[in-house]
Structure formats: C-alpha cells, structure tokens
N, CA, C and O atoms as a MOPAC input file, in Angstrom:
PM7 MOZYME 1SCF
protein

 N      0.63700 1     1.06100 1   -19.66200 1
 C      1.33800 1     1.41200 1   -18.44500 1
 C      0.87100 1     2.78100 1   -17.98600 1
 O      0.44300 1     3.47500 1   -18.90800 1
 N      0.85000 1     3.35600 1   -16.73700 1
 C      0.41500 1     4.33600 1   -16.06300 1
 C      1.34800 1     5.22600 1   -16.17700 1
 O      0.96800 1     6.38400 1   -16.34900 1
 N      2.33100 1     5.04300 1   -16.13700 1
 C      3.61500 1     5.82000 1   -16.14000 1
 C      4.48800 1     5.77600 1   -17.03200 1
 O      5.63900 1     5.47200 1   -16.72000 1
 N      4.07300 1     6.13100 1   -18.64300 1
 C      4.96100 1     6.54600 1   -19.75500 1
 C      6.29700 1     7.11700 1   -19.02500 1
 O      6.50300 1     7.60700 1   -17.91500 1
 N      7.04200 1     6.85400 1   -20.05900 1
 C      8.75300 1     7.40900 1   -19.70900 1
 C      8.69100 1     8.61100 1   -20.29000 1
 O      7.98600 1     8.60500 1   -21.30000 1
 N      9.25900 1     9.82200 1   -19.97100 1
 C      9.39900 1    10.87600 1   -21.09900 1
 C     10.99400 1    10.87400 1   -21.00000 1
 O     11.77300 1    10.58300 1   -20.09200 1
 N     11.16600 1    11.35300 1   -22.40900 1
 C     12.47100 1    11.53700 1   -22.96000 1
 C     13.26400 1    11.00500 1   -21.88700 1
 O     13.63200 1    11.57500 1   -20.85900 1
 N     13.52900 1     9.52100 1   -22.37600 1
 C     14.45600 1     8.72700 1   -21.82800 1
 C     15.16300 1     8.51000 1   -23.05500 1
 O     14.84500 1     8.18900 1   -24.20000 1
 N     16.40200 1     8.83500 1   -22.34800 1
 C     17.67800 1     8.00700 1   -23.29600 1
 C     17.67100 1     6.54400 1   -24.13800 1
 O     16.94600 1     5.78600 1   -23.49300 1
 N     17.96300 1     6.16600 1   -24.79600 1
 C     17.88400 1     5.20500 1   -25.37700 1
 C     18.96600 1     4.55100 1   -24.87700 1
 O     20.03000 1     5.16900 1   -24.84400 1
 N     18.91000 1     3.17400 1   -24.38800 1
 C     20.21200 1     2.14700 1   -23.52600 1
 C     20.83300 1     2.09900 1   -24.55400 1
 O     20.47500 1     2.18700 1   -25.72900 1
 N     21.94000 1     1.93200 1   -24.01300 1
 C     23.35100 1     1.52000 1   -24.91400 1
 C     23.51700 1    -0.17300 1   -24.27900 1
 O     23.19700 1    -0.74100 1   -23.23500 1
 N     24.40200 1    -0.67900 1   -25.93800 1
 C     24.46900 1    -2.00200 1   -25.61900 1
 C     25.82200 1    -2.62500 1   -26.23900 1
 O     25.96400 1    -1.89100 1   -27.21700 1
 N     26.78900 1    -3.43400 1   -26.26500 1
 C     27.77400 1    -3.89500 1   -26.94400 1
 C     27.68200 1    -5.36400 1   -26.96400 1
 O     27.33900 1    -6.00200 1   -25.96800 1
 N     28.01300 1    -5.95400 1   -28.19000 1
 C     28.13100 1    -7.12200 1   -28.32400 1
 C     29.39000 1    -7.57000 1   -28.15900 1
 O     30.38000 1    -6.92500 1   -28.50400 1
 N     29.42300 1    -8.83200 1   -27.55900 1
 C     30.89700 1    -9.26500 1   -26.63100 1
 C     31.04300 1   -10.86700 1   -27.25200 1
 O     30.21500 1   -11.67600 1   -27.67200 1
 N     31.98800 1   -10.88200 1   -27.14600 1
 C     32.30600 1   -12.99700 1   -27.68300 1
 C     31.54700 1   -13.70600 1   -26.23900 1
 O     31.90700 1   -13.55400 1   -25.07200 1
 N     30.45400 1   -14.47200 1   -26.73600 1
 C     30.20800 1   -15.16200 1   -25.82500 1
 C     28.66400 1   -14.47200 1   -24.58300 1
 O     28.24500 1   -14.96300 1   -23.53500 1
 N     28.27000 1   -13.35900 1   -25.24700 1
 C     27.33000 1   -12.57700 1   -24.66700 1
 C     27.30800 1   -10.72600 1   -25.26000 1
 O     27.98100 1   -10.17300 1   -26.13000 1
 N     26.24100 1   -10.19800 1   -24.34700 1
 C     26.60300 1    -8.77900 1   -24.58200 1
 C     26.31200 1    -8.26800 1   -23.23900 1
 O     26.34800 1    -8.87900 1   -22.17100 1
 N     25.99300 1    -6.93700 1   -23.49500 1
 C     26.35100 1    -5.82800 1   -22.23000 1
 C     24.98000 1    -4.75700 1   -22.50600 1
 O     24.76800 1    -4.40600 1   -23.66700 1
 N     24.36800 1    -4.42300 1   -21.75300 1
 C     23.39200 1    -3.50500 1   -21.79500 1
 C     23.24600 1    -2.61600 1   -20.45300 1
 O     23.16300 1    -3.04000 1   -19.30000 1
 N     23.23500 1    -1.27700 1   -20.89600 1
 C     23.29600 1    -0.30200 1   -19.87500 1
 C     22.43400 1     0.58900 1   -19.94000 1
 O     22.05200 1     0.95400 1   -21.05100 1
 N     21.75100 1     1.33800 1   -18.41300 1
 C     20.70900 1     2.13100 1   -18.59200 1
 C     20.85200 1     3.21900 1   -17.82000 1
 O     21.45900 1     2.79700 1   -16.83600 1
 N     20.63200 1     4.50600 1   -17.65700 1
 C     20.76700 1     5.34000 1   -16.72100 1
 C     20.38600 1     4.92700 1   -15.27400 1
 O     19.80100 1     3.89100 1   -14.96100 1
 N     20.72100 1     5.69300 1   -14.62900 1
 C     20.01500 1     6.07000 1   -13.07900 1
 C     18.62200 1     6.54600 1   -13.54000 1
 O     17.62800 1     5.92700 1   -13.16100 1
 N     18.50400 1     7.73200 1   -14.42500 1
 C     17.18300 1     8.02400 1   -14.44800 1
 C     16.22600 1     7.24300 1   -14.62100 1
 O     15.16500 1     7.34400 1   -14.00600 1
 N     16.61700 1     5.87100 1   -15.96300 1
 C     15.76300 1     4.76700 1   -16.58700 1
 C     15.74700 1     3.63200 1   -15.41300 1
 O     15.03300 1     2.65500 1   -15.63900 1
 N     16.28400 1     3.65700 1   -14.49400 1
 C     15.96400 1     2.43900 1   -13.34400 1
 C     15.26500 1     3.14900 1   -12.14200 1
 O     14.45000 1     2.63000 1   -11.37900 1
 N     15.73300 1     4.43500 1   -12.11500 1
 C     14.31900 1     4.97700 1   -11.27300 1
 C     13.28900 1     4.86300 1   -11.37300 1
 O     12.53100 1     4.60000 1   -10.43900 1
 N     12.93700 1     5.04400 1   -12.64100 1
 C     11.75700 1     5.31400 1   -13.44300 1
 C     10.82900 1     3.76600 1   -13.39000 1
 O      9.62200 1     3.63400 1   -13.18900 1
 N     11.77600 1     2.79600 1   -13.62100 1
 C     11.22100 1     1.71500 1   -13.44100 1
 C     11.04400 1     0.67100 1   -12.39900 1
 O     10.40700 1    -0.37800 1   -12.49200 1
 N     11.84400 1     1.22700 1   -11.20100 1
 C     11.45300 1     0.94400 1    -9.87700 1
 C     10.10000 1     1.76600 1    -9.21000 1
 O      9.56600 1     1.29900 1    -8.20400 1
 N      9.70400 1     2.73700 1    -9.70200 1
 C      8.35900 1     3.41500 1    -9.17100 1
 C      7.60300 1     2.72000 1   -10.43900 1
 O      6.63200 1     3.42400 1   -10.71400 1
 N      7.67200 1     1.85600 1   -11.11000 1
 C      6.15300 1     1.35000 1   -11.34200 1
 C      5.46200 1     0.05400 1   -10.76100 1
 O      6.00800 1    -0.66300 1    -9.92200 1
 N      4.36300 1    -0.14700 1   -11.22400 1
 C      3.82800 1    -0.96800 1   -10.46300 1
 C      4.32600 1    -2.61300 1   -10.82300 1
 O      4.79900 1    -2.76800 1   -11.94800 1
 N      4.25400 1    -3.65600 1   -10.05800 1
 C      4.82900 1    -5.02100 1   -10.23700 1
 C      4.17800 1    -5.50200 1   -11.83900 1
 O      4.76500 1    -5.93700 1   -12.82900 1
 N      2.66400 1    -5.19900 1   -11.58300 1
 C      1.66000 1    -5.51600 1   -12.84200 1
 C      2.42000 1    -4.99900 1   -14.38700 1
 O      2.59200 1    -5.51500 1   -15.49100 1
 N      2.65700 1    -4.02900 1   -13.90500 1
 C      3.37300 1    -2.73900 1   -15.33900 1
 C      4.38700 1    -3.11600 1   -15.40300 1
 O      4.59900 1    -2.77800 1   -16.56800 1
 N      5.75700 1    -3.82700 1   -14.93200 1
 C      7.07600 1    -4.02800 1   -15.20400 1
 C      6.61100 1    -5.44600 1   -15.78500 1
 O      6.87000 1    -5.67200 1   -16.96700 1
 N      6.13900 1    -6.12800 1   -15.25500 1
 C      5.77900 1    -7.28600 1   -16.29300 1
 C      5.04200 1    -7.07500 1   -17.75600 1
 O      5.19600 1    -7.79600 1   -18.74200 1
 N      4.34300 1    -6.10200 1   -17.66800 1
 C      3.99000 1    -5.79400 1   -18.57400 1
 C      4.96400 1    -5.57600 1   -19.79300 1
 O      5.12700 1    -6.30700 1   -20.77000 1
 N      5.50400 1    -4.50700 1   -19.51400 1
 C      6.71600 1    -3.86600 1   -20.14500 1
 C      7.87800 1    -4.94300 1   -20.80900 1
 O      8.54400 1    -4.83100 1   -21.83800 1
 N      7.83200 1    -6.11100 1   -19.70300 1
 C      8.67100 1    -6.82500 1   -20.13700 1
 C      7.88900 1    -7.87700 1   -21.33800 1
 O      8.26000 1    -8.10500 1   -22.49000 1
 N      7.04900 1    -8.24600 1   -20.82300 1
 C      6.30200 1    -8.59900 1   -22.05900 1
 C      6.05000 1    -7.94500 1   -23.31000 1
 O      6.16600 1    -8.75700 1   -24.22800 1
 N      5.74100 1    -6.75800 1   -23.71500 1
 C      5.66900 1    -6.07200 1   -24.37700 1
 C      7.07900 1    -5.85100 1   -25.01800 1
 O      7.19300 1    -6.40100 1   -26.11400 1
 N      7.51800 1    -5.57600 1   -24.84100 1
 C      8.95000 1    -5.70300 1   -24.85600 1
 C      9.99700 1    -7.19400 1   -25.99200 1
 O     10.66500 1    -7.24800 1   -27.02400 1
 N      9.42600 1    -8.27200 1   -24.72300 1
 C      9.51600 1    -9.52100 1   -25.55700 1
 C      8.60500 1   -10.20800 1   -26.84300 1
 O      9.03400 1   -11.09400 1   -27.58100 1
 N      7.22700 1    -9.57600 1   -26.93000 1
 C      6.02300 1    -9.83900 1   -28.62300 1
 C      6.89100 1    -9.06600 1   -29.25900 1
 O      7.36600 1    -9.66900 1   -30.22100 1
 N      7.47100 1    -7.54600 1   -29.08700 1
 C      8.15500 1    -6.98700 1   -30.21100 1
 C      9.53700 1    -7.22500 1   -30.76800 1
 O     10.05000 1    -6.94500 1   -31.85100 1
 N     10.01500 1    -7.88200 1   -29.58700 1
 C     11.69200 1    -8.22100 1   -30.26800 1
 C     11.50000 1    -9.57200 1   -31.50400 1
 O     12.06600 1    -9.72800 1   -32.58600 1
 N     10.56200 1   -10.32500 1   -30.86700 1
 C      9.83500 1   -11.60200 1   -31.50200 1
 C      9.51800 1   -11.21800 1   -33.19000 1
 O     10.01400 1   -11.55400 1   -34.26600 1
 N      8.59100 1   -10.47200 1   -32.81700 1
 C      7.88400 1   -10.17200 1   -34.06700 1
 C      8.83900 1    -9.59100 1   -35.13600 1
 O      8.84600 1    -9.68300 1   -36.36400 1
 N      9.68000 1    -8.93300 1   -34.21100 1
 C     10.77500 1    -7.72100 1   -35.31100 1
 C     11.67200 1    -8.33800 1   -35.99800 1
 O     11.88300 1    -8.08100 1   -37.18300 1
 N     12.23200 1    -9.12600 1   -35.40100 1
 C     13.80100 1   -10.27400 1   -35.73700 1
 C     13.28400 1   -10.66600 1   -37.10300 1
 O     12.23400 1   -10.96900 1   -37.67000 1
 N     15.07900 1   -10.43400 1   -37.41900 1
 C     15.01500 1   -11.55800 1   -38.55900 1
 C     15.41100 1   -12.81700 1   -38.45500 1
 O     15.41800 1   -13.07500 1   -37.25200 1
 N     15.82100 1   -13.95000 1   -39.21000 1
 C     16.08200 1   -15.37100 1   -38.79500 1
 C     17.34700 1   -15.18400 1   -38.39300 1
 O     17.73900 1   -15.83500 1   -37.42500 1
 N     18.55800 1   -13.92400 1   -39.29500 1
 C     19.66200 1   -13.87500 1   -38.46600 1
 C     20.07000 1   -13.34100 1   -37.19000 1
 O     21.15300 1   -13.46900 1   -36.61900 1
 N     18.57800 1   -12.44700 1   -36.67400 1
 C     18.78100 1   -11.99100 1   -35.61400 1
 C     18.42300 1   -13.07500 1   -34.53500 1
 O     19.04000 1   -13.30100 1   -33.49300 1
 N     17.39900 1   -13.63700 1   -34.96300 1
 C     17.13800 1   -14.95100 1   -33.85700 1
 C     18.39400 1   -15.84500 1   -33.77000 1
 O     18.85300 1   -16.10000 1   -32.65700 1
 N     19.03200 1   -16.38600 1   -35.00000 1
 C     20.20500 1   -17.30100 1   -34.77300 1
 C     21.35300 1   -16.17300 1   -33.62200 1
 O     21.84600 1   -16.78700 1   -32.67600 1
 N     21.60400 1   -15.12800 1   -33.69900 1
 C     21.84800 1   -14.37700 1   -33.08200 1
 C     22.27500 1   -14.52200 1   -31.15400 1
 O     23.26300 1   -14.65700 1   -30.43300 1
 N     20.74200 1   -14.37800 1   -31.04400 1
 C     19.97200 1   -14.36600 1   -30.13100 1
 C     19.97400 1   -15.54700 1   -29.32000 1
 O     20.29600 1   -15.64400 1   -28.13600 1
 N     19.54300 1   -16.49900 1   -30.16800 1
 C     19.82200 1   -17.88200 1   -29.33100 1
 C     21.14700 1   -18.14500 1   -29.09800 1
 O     21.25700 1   -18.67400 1   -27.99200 1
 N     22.18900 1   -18.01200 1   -29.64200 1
 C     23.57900 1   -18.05500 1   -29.45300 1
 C     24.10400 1   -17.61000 1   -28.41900 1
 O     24.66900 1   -18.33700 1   -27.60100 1
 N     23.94300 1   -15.78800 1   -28.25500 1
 C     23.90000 1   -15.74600 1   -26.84900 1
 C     23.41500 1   -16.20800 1   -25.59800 1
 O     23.93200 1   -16.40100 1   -24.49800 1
 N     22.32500 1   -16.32500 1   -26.05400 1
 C     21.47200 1   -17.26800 1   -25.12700 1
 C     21.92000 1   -18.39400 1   -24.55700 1
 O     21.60000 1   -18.85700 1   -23.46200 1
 N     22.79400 1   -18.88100 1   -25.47200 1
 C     23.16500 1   -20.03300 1   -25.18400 1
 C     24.80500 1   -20.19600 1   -24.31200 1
 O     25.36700 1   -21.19700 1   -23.86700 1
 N     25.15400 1   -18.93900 1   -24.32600 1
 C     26.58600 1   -18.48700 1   -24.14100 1
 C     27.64300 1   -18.91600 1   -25.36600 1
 O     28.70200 1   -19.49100 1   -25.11700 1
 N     27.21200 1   -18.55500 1   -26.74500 1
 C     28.32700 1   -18.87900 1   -27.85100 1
 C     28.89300 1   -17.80400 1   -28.04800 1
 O     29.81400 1   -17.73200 1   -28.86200 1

C-alpha cells in the first residue's frame, strides 16, 4: 500500500450473542477513504490470508457461527 497508517489506534471490538461489534476512529476511516480503490482491496485481502492463516479450528468454528448469525 502507498499509504502506511502511522500510529493508528488499534479497533476495538465486542462479542455479542448472535454477532459482534467493531469500531474505528474518525482518524482510521479517514485514513482509509484517501486510499486508492486498488489498496483498500488490497488491505482487505491482506487482511483476510492473515485472519485465515492465524485461526485456530476454535476460532474458525467461532467465526463461522457468527457468520452465520448464531
């Protein structure tokens, strides 16, 4: 990406019955409305190989659950 973040906050997130909640600054959606269409896909991809790769099987059962709205 062209446009590293510097010292951005780390999102906060809560897990809820049935889903969760994830929140980001004003600064972190600025930041990611001035990049380019190419680079937010990017990011999001990048983003999605590492959650992949990282999980464990209980985080995937997890994951799909919400996913699924359980």
């Amino acid at each position: 990406m062209k446009n590293k973040p510097k010292n951005m906050a780390v999102p906060s997130f809560t897990i809820k019955k049935g889903g969760y909640s994830y929140s980001v600054t004003d600064r972190q959606l600025a930041h990611f409305s001035s990049l380019a269409p190419i680079d937010r896909l990017k990011w999001v991809d990048d983003t999605r190989k590492f959650i992949l790769m990282a999980e464990t099987e209980e985080t995937r059962q997890i994951r799909e659950a919400l996913r699924d709205g359980k």
